[in-house]
C-alpha positions as CSV (number, residue, x, y, z in Angstrom):
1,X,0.0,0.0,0.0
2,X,1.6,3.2,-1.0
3,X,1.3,6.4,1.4
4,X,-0.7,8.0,-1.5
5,X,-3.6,5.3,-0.7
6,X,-3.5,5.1,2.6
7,X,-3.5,9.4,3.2
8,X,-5.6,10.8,0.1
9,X,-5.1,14.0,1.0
10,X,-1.2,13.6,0.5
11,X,-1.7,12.7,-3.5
12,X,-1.3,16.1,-4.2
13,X,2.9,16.1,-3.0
14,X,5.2,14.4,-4.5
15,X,7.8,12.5,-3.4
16,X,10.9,15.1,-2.7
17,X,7.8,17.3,-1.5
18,X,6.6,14.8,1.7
19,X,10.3,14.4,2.5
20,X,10.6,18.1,2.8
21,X,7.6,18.0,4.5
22,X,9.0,15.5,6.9
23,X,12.0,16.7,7.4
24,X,10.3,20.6,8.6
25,X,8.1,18.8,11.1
26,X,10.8,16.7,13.0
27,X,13.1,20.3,13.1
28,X,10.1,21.8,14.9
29,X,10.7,19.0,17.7
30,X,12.5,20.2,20.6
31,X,11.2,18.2,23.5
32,X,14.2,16.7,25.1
33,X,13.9,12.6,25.2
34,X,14.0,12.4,29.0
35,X,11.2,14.3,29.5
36,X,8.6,12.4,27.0
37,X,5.8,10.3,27.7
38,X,1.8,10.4,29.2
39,X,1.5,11.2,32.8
40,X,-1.9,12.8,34.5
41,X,-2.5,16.1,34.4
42,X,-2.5,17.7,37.5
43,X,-0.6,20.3,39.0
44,X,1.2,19.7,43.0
45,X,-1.4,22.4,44.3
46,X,-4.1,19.5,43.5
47,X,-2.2,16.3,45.1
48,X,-3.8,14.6,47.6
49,X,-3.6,11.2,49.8
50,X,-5.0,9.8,46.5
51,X,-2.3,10.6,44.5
52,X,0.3,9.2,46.3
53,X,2.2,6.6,43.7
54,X,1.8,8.5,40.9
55,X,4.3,9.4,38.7
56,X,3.8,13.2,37.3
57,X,6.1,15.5,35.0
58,X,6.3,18.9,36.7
59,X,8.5,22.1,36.5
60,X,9.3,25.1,38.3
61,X,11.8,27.4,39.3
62,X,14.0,26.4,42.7
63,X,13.9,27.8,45.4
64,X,16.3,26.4,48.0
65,X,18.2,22.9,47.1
66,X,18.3,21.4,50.5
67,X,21.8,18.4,50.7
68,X,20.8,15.8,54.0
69,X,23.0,13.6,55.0
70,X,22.1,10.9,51.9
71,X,20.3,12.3,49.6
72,X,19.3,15.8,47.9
73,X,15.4,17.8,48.1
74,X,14.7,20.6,45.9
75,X,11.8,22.4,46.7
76,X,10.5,24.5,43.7
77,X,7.7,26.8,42.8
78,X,5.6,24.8,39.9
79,X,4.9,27.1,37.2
80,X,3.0,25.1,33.6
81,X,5.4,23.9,31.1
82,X,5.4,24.9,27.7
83,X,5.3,22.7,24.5
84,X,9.4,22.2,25.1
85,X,8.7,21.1,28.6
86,X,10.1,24.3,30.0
87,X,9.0,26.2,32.9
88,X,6.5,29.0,31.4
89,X,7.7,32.2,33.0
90,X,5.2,34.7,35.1
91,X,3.2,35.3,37.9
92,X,1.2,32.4,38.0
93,X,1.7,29.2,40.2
94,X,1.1,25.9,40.2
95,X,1.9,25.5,44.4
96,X,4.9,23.8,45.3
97,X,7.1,20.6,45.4
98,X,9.7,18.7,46.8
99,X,12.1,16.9,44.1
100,X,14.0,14.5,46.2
101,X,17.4,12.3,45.1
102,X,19.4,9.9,46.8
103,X,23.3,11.1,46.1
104,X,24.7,15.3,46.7
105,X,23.2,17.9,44.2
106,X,25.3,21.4,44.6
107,X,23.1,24.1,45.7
108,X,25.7,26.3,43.7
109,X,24.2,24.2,40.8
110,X,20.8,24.0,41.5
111,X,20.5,28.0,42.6
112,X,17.8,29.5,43.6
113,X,16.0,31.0,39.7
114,X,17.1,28.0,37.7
115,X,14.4,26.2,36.1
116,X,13.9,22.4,36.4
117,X,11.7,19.8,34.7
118,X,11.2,16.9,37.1
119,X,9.5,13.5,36.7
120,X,9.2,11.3,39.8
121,X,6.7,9.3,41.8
122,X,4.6,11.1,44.5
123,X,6.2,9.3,48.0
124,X,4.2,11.2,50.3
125,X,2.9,14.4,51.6
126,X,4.7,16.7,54.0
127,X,4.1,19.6,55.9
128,X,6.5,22.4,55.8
129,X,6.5,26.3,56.2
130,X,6.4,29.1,54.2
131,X,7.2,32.1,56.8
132,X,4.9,31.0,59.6
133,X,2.6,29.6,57.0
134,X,1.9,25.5,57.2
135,X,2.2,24.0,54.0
136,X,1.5,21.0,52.8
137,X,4.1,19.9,49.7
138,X,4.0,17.1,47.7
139,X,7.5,14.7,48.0
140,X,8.7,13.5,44.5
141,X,11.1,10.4,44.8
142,X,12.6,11.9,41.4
143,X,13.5,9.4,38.9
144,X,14.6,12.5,36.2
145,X,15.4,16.0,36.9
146,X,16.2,18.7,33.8
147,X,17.9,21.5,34.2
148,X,17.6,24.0,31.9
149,X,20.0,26.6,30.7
150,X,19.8,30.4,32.1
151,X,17.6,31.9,29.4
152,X,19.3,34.8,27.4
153,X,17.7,38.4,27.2
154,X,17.4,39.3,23.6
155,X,16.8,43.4,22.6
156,X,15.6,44.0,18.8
157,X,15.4,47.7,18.0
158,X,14.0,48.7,14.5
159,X,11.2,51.7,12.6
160,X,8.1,49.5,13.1
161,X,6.2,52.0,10.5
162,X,9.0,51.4,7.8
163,X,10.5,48.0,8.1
164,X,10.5,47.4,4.1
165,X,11.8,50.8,3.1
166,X,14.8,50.0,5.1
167,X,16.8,46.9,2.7
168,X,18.7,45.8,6.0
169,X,15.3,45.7,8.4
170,X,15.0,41.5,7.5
171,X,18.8,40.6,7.8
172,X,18.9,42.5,11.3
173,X,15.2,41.0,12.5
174,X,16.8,38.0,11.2
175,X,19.7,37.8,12.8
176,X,19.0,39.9,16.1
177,X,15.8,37.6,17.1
178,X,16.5,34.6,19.0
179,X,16.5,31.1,17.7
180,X,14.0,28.8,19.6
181,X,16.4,25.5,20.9
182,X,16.2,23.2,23.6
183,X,19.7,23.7,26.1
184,X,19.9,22.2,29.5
185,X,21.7,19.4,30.9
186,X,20.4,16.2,32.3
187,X,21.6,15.8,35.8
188,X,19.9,12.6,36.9
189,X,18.3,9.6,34.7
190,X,17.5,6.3,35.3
């Protein structure tokens, strides 16, 4: 069965066209391996005694890296991840977590800012505080934590009125604009 019969709409391209094609959609992928796959979607905010066991993909920025005697917790503000898997920066947020390790993770590493993308099992559910404030976090036993790169600042000045009368406007837009890649390093994998 050719892909022509099988996808009808496709009879249209030819051959070098569908590669093309092909090729432009898998450049557009910039999820980092580690962090694919299905898990629920709920945020630490909404854990419960229920949701103890399961295993969650979340992100945030850190906000103290705590080293015990053997093992690591990183307790980080949840923010939504974008389509990369990145920590969306803003305002808003998602409550907060514990990403724990066995093993020493540098809290010259893992500063307060940096964004992570963890994946882990929910252990259990501590209390902690925030000031004088009980809260109650969600404990990850954290099978994979991602941390990304410090994001760069990028400033493009140009005419907004006259952008074509100017014959230099696209190669500066061009090259002044940032390009959209996934950087970060995985620190622990199983």
């Amino acid at each position: 069965m050719s892909v022509y019969t099988a996808y009808p709409a496709l009879r249209g391209l030819s051959l070098p066209g569908l590669a093309l094609s092909a090729l432009l959609l898998t450049g557009c992928a910039t999820m980092p391996a580690p962090l694919a796959g299905d898990f629920p979607d709920f945020q630490p905010e909404q854990a419960t005694e229920r949701s103890i066991g399961a295993r969650v993909r979340w992100g945030g920025q850190i906000i103290e890296t705590r080293p015990e005697s053997d093992r690591t917790c990183i307790e980080v503000l949840a923010r939504d991840l974008d389509r990369d898997l990145r920590p969306l920066q803003g305002d808003l947020s998602r409550g907060r977590f514990l990403a724990c390790r066995d093993g020493f993770q540098d809290p010259a590493i893992f500063s307060r800012g940096r964004e992570i993308t963890v994946i882990g099992r929910i252990d259990t559910l501590i209390d902690g505080s925030i000031g004088e404030f009980v809260y109650r976090y969600p404990m990850l036993d954290a099978d994979t934590i991602y941390l990304w790169s410090r994001r760069s600042e990028h400033i493009i000045l140009h005419d907004p009125w006259w952008p074509h009368l100017d014959p230099w406007w696209s190669w500066r837009a061009y090259h002044g604009m940032p390009h959209r890649r996934v950087s970060g390093r995985i620190i622990i994998s199983h």
